[in-house]
C-alpha positions in Angstrom: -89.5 -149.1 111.6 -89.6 -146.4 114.4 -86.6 -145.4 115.0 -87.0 -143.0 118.3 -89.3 -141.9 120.8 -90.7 -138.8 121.7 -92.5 -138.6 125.3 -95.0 -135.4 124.9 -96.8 -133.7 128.1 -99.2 -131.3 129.1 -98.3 -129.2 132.1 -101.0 -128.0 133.9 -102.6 -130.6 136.2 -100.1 -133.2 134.2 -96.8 -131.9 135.5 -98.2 -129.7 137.8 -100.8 -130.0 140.5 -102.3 -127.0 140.0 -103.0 -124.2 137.0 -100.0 -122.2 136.8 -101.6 -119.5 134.8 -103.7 -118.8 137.8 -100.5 -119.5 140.2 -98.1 -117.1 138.1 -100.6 -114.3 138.2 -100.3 -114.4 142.1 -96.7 -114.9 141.9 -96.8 -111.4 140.4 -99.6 -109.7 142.0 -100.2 -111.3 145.2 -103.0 -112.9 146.7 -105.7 -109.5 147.1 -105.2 -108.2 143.6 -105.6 -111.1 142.0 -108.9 -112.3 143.8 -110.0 -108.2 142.5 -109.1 -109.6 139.3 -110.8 -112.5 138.8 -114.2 -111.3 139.7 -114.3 -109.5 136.4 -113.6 -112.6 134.4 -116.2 -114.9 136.4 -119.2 -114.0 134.2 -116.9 -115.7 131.2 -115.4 -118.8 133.5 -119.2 -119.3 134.1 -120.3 -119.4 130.3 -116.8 -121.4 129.7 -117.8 -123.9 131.9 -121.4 -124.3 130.8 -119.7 -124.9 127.3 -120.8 -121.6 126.0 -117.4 -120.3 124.9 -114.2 -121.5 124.5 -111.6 -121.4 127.1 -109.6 -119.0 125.4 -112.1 -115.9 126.1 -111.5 -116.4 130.5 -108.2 -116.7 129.5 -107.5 -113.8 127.0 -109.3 -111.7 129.7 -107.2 -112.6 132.3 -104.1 -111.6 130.2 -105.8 -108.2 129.5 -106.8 -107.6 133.1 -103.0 -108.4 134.4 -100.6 -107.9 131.6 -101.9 -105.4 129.5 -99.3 -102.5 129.1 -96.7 -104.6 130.6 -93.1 -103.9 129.1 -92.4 -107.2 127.5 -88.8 -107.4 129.2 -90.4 -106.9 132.8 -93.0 -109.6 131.8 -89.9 -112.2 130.4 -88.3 -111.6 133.6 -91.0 -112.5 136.1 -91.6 -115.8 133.7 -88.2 -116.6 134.2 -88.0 -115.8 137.8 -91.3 -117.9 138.1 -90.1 -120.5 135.9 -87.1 -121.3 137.8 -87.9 -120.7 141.2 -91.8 -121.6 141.9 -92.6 -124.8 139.1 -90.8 -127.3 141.2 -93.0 -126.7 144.5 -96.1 -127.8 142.3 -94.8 -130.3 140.0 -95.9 -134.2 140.7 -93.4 -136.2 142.2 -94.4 -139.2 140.0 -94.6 -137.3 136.9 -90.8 -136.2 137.3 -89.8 -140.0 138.0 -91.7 -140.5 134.1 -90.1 -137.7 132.9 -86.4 -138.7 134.5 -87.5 -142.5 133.2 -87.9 -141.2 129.8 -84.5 -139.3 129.8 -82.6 -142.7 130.7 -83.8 -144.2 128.0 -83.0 -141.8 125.5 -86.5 -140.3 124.7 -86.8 -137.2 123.3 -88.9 -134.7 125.5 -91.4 -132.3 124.6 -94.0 -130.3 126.6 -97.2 -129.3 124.7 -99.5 -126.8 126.8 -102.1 -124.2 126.4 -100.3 -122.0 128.9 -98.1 -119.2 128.0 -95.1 -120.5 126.5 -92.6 -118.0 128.7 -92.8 -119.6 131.8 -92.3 -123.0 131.0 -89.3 -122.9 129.0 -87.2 -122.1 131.6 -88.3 -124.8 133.7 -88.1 -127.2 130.8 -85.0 -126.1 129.8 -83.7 -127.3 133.3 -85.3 -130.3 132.8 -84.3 -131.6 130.0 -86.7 -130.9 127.4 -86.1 -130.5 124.1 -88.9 -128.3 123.0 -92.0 -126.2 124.6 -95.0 -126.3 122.3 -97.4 -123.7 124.0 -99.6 -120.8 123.6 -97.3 -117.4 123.1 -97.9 -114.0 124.4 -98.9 -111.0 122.5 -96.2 -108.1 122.2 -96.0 -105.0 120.1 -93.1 -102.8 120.0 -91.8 -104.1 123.5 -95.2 -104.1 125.0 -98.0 -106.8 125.9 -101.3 -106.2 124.4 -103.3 -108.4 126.2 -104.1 -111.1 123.6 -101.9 -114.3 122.3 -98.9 -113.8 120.3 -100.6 -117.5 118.5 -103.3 -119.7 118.8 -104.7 -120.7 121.9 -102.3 -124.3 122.0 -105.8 -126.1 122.7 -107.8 -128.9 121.7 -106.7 -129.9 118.0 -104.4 -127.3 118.4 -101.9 -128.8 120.5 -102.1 -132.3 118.3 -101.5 -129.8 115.0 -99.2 -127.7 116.3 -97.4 -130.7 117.7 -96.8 -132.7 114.4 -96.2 -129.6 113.1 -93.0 -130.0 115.1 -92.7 -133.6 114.6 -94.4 -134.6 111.2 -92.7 -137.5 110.2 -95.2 -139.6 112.5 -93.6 -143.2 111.1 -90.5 -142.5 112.1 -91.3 -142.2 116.2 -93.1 -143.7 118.9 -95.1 -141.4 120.7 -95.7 -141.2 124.8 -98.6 -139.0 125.7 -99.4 -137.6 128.9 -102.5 -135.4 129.5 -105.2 -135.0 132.2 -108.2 -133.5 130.6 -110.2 -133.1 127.6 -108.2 -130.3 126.1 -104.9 -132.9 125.7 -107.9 -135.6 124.4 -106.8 -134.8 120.2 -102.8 -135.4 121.5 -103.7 -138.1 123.3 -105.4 -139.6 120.3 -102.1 -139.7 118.2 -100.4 -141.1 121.0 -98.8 -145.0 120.5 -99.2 -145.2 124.2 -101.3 -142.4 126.3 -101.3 -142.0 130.1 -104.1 -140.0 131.0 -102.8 -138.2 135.0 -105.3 -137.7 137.6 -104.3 -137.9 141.0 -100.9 -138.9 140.3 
């Protein structure tokens, strides 16, 4: 018998309405440098979305055109500051009723995302969440090197990293919210999945 539940979502385009990789990026660089930025990376957003490469090679690019060099303590700051003050203007109404539904009950919460792991905590912290499952950022000696401090929480990933968590699967019942096909191996586990689009 299961005996507690565990409601588990993705937070780009799930709780949020928008990417908030691409949104923190502007948050610290503003609109003009990061539109200089992103025509570098369009030749691998192109072969991404003709299946060609993973999504992980835009995105590592994107962290090595931005955040490169970056002090690590500069970089947790602006995830925090981000966190806690920008998330809420793009999160979906109804997904926060969910989530607040799921917190009166007693479920235990848990975000599982491919975005950087920094600047969600925060916000999930606030929230109510027991745990962030995401993709961490790559630091050496109190710098940022441009790459992932893990693997890419994608795909099978975020299903193995999540029962890696949470292996005992007998012993829950699992909620699953997701919006596209890299949540489709956590929705799969899922005793009841809710896939979000236009929520």
């Amino acid at each position: 018998m299961k005996k507690y539940s565990i409601a588990a979502f993705d937070f780009d385009g799930t709780i949020t309405k928008r990417d908030s990789f691409l949104n923190f990026i502007i948050y610290c660089f503003g609109y003009v440098r990061f539109f200089i930025g992103f025509i570098r990376v369009v030749p691998e957003v192109v072969l991404y979305l003709l299946g060609k490469v993973p999504n992980c090679v835009p995105k590592r690019k994107m962290l090595v055109i931005f955040f490169k060099g970056m002090r690590e303590d500069e970089f947790l700051k602006k995830c925090r500051d981000y966190s806690l003050k920008c998330v809420d203007k793009i999160v979906r109404g109804k997904i926060i009723k969910k989530i607040q539904w799921h917190k009166e009950q007693g479920h235990r919460l848990v975000i599982v995302s491919a975005s950087i792991d920094e600047w969600i905590k925060p916000w999930a912290e606030k929230n109510g969440f027991e745990k962030v499952v995401a993709t961490k950022i790559g630091a050496f000696n109190g710098v940022l090197t441009g790459d992932f401090g893990s693997e890419n929480c994608y795909g099978e990933q975020k299903a193995k990293r999540f029962l890696e968590q949470y292996p005992d699967r007998e012993e829950y019942y699992l909620f699953v919210y997701g919006d596209s096909k890299g949540d489709r191996a956590l929705l799969e586990i899922a005793d009841s999945m809710f896939v979000v689009r236009g929520w």
